[in-house]
N, C-alpha and C positions, 0 to 999 in steps of 0.2 A: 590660377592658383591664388589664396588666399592667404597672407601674412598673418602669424600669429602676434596677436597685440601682448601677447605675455613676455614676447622673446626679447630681448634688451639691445641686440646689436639694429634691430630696424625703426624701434621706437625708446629712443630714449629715457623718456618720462612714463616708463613703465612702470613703476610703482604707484604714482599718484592713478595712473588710469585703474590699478588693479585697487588699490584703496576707493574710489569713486566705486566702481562696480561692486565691489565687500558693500559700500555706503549703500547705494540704490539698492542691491540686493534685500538686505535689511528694512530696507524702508519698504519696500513692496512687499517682503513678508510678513513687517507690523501690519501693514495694511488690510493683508490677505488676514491674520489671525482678527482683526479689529471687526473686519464685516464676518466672517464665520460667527462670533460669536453675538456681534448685533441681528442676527440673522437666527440664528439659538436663542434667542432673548426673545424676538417678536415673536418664532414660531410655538411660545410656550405659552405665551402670552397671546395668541389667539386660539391654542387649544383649551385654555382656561378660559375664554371670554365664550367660547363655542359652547362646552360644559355649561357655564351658567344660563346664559340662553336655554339650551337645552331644558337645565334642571325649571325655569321660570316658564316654560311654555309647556312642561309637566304637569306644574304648581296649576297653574292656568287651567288647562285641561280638565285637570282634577275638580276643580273649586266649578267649572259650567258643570260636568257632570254629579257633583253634590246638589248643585243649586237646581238643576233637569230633575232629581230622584225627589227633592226634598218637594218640588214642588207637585208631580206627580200622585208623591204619596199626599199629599195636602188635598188632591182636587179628588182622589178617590176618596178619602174620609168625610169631606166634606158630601159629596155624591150618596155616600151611603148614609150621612148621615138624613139629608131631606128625604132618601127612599125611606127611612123606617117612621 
């Protein structure tokens, strides 16, 4: 059977132990709130760094396929133009 540490006739200094346990309590819930939200901070912070990537490898995409049509159309005008 197991003595409860709250009960006062078996442990004396039952307040200071239940103040400590209030203390640590507290402290490992700062803790817990502290990484929650370091953890909310990074994860936002690499859905925004993802997004950019993304948008930048669009941009990219974009600008081969311009540079592919522009030059294309260049080498057909040019083509047609020594046929005539």
């Amino acid at each position: 059977m197991f003595l409860n540490p709250f009960c006062p006739l078996f442990f004396p200094f039952s307040a200071a132990k239940v103040l400590a346990l209030k203390a640590t309590v507290l402290l490992l819930l700062t803790l817990l709130i502290k990484a929650k939200m370091r953890i909310t901070a990074f994860s936002a912070l690499g859905i925004f760094l993802l997004m950019l990537q993304t948008l930048v490898f669009l941009a990219v995409s974009g600008g081969i396929v311009l540079a592919a049509g522009g030059a294309a159309l260049y080498a057909a005008q040019k083509r047609k133009g020594a046929a005539a």
